[in-house]
C-alpha positions, -999 to +999 in steps of 0.1 A: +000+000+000+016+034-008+006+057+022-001+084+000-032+065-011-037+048+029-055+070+055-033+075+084-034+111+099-008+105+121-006+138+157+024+147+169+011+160+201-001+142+228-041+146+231-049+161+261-075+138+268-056+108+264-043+092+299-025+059+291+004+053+267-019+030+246-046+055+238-022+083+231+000+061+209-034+048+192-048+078+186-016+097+177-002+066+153-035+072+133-052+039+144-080+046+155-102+080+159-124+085+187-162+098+177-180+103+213-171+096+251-165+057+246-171+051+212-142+048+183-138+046+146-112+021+137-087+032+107-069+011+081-042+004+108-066-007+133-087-025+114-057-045+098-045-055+134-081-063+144-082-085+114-051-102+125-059-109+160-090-126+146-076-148+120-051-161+153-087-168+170-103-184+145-076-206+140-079-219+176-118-220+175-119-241+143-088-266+163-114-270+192-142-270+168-162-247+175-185-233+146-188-194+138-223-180+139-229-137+140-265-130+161-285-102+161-273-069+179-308-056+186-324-083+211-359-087+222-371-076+259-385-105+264-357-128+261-336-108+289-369-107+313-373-149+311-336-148+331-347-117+355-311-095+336-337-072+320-345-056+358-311-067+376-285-062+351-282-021+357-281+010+339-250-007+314-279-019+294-287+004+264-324-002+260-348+015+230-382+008+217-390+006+181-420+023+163-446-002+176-431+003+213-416-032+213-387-028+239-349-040+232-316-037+246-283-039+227-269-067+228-243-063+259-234-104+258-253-129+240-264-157+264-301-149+263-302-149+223-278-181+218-296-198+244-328-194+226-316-204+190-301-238+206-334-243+228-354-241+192-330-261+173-316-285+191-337-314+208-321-344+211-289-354+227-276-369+204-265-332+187-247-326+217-222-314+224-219-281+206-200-250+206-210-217+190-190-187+184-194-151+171-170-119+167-195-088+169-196-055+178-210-049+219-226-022+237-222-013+273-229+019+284-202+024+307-207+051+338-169+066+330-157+051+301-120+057+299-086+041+286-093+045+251-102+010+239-101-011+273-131+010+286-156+016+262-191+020+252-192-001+221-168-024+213-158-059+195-159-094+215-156-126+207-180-146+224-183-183+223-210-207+237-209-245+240-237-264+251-240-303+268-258-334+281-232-338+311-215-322+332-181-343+324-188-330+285-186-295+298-156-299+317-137-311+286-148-282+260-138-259+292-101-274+291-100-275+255-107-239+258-085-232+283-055-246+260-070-223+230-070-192+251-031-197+261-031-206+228-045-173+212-026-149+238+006-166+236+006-166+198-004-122+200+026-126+226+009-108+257+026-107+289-001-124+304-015-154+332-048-175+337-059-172+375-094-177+391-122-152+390-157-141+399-184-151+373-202-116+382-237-106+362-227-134+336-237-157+363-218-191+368-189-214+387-151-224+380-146-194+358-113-183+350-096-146+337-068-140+310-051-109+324-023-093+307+003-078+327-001-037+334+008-012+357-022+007+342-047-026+347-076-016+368-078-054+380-050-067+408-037-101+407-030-123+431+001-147+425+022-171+443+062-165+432+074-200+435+044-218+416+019-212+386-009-203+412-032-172+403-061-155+415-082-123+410-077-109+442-112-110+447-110-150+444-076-158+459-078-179+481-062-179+515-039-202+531-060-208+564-033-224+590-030-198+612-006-205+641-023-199+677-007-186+706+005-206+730-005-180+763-029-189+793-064-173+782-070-139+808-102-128+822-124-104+802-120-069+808-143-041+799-122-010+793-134+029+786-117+039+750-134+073+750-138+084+708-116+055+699-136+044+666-112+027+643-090-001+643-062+018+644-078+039+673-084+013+690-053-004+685-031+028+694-050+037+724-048+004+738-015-005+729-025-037+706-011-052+677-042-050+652-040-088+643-055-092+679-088-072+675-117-091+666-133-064+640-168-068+637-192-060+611-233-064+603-239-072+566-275-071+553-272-106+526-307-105+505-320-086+534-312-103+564-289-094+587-257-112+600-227-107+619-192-110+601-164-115+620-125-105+608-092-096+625-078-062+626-055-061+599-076-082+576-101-068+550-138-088+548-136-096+506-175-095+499-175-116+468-160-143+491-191-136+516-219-137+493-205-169+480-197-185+515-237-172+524-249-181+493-265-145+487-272-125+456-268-094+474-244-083+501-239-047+514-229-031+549-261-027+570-273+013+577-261+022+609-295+031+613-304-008+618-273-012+640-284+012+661-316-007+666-301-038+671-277-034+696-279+004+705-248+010+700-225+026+667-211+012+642-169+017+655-183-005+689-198-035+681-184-064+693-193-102+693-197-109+727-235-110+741-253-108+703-292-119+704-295-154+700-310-154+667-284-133+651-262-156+632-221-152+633-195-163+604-158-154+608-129-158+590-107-186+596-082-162+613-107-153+643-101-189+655-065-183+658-067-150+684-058-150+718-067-129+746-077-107+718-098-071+719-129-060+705-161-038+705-181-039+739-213-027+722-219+000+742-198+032+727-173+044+741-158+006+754-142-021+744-137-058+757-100-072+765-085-108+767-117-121+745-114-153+730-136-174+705-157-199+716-151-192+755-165-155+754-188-156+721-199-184+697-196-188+658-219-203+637-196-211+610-160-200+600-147-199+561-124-177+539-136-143+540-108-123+537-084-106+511-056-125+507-025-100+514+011-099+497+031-123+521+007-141+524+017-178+519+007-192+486-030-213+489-013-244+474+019-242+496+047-231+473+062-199+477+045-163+491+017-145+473+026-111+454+002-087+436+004-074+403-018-052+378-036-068+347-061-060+318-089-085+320-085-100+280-107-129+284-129-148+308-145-181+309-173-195+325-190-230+333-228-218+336-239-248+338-282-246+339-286-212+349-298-199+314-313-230+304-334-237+336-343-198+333-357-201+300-368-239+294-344-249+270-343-286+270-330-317+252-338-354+256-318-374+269-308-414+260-341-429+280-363-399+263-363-373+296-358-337+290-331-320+304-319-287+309-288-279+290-254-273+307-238-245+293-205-230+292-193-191+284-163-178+266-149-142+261-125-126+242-121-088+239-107-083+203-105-044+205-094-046+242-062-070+230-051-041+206-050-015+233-037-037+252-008-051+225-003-011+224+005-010+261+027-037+260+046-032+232+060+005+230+088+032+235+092+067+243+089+068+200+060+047+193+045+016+192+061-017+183+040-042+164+048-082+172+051-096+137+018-117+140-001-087+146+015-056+131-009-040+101+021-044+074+054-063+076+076-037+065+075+002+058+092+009+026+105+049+031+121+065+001+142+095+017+136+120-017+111+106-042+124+131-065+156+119-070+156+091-100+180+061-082+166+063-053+124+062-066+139+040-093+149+014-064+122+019-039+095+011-069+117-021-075+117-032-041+079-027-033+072-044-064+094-075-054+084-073-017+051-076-030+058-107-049+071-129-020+039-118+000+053-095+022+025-070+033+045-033+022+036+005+036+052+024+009+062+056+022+060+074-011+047+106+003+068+140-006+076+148+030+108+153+048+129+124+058+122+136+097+088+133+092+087+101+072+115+086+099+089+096+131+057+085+115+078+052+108+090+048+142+052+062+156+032+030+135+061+008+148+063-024+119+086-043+126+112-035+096+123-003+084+139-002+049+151+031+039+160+037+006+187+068+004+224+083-008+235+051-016+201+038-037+228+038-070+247+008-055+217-009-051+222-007-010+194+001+016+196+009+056+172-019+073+162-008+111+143-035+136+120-012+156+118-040+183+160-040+186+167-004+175+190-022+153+202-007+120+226-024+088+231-023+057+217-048+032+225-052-005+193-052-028+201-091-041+201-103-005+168-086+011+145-111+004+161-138+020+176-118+049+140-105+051+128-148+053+152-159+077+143-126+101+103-133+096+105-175+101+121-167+134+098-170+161 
């Protein structure tokens, strides 16, 4: 492509409204434009990279074969209101009527509408199992979009969903998707690692996130450093043997702690260690109230609690409804002497305090030398904490250490939950129906390419891996007005061309600084500039990965140019 036919309106200034290095780069590289808050146009460089990232996941779908489909954007009311997401799944949802006031939402994910078409189609087990894929355009309509690409109000997913008789048949499709995922991401060549997660509105168990490796990742991983263990943080698990005390257990003590409302109040006032206050806290799960017990220096994770209760919803209780339950606020409630219907769970790490301190729930006092069991009881005890850095590693190897990531894909086992919701059965060998179990899997396409962007740059641009970048090599001709050196630059496109090599053809009549930075801002991986010595047939070739530079004789650039692009 010669770029003075190609559109790519390259900035040389940062845009003030850009805050990461891959929207600035994006944006200023003259890959993408944005239209409104959230929303983007994707330009020939873009699109070319999008292109590419799909080929590599089509490639792995058809290996696990699964079967391409594209579904409707626009999608009924009626569908989302059969699984209750039309009322619960928020203000995300773009919803519109059409001229006969029909209602419809945009399609934000697809499991209503695939769910549907398989439920219609498919009645016999006998089809099963089956796996279903679609790259498309989403809609979310995010509160703050922001980060360019990774946080947007319409953008392109690949969405995949496989359907079974068995729960063993959905376990397998969910490995062999595991391996395609590593697969795709390793092949882009992210920085990136699988670890456990939260199915959130999608629903579902045993789901696991692809996060790629970012200080500017708005997601913190968990991981251990001596083993291939990793977690959300809001899933990592904790390793629960806590080492007790070995001290004779003291008698209780009520002691004033006048205006002492915080842990570290509290812990300062009474000269404590905060591992030995018992903090305790009154949730409201689905609108009952319970009594959560953790240590001081440990935060209560709340996906972990609504999991451990069971609940759909979980959220601190007013301190309007504390106050009416044990008249006291929120900074002094303790465990010790709670109503006999009021149910306590604690984390794991309660059991291991000793002569420990906490609220007296009366304000303005607190308790000393409490200890579980003797002075209050639990009802149950599980994992209800975020896990900390230190922290030894769940499965035993090594210490847990956090780092930032960019969610790039997520899978799910949803088992019945859509198919139960909205009666979509099969029959089975002896002629029963049965729901189907279902599985979930996401890829954000336009997310990988910010996120490529943000992996792969310096302080002059981007640099393209050579699966992904838009061409395989920019062509620059330093004067087009000088005969040798068009002569030879015509030459060389024209043969580049012939052995398949995808060609920018810088043949614009611009200054060699200009073509140089809009070279090094698009980032392909090889540079050949064609200059002084074009009359001896020799051309400078820069890597913009290395920063290296030589100089190659015309005869020899193809097969320089194989041997550099078989590498791997």
């Amino acid at each position: 492509m010669r770029q003075s036919r190609s559109f790519i309106p390259t900035m040389r200034e940062v845009p003030s409204d850009a805050e990461i290095k891959s929207h600035q780069l994006l944006l200023r590289a003259g890959f993408i434009r944005q239209n409104t808050s959230g929303i983007y146009s994707y330009l020939p460089l873009g699109k070319k990279v999008l292109q590419k990232i799909e080929i590599i996941i089509r490639e792995e779908m058809d290996a696990i074969e699964a079967v391409e489909v594209f579904m409707p954007a626009m999608q009924q009311a009626e569908l989302w209101q059969a699984t209750g997401r039309w009322y619960n799944y928020g203000p995300e949802l773009f919803r519109l009527k059409d001229r006969h006031n029909r209602e419809f939402a945009l399609g934000a994910t697809h499991e209503e509408v695939i769910t549907s078409l398989v439920r219609d189609e498919v009645k016999s087990y006998k089809k099963l199992p089956l796996t279903m894929y679609q790259i498309q355009t989403k809609f979310r309509d995010e509160q703050r979009p922001r980060f360019g690409l990774l946080r947007g109000r319409e953008f392109i997913m690949k969405d995949a969903y496989s359907f079974h008789a068995t729960e063993e048949s959905l376990e397998e499709k969910y490995q062999d998707m595991m391996r395609a995922y590593m697969n795709i991401f390793t092949r882009i060549g992210l920085n990136f690692r699988a670890v456990i997660a939260d199915g959130g509105s999608i629903g579902g168990t045993g789901t696991h996130e692809f996060m790629a490796l970012s200080d500017i990742g708005e997601d913190t991983i968990a991981y251990s450093d001596s083993s291939s263990y990793a977690a959300n943080i809001e899933m990592a698990e904790v390793n629960v043997a806590y080492e007790k005390l070995s001290e004779p257990l003291k008698k209780m003590e009520k002691i004033e702690t006048p205006n002492q409302k915080t842990i570290d109040d509290v812990a300062s006032f009474l000269e404590v260690d905060a591992s030995r206050i018992v903090k305790t806290l009154i949730f409201k799960a689905d609108d009952k109230l319970i009594v959560v017990l953790a240590r001081g220096d440990h935060e209560i994770n709340d996906i972990k609690l609504k999991n451990a209760l069971g609940a759909t919803v979980v959220e601190f209780a007013h301190e309007a409804d504390v106050l009416e339950l044990l008249s006291c606020r929120v900074g002094s409630i303790g465990p010790v002497k709670l109503p006999v219907d009021l149910k306590v769970i604690a984390d794991h790490a309660i059991a291991s305090i000793v002569n420990g301190v906490c609220g007296a729930n009366e304000d303005g006092f607190h308790i000393t030398n409490v200890n579980p069991e003797r002075d209050f009881a639990v009802d149950r005890y599980e994992d209800l904490r975020f896990v900390q850095e230190g922290d030894t590693s769940p499965d035993g190897k090594g210490t847990i250490k956090f780092a930032k990531g960019i969610e790039v894909g997520h899978i799910f086992k949803l088992l019945t939950t859509y198919s139960t919701a909205m009666d979509a059965t099969f029959l089975d060998e002896n002629g029963k129906a049965k729901p189907f179990i279902m599985g979930c899997y996401g890829i954000g396409v336009s997310r990988i390419l910010a996120t490529v962007a943000e992996q792969f740059n310096d302080e002059n641009g981007l640099k393209w891996p050579k699966k992904l970048a838009p061409y395989d090599v920019h062509l620059i001709a330093i004067n087009t007005k000088d005969e040798s050196q068009n002569a030879l630059a015509e030459e060389l496109y024209n043969i580049l061309k012939s052995y398949r090599y995808d060609v920018l053809y810088d043949d614009r009549p611009e200054r060699a600084g200009v073509k140089f930075a809009d070279s090094d801002l698009i980032g392909l991986p090889v540079r050949i500039t064609v200059g002084k010595k074009a009359s001896e047939g020799i051309v400078e070739v820069k890597f913009r990965q290395t920063g290296e530079s030589t100089e190659w004789q015309k005869e020899e650039l193809t097969e320089k140019l194989q041997a550099f692009f078989g590498m791997e």
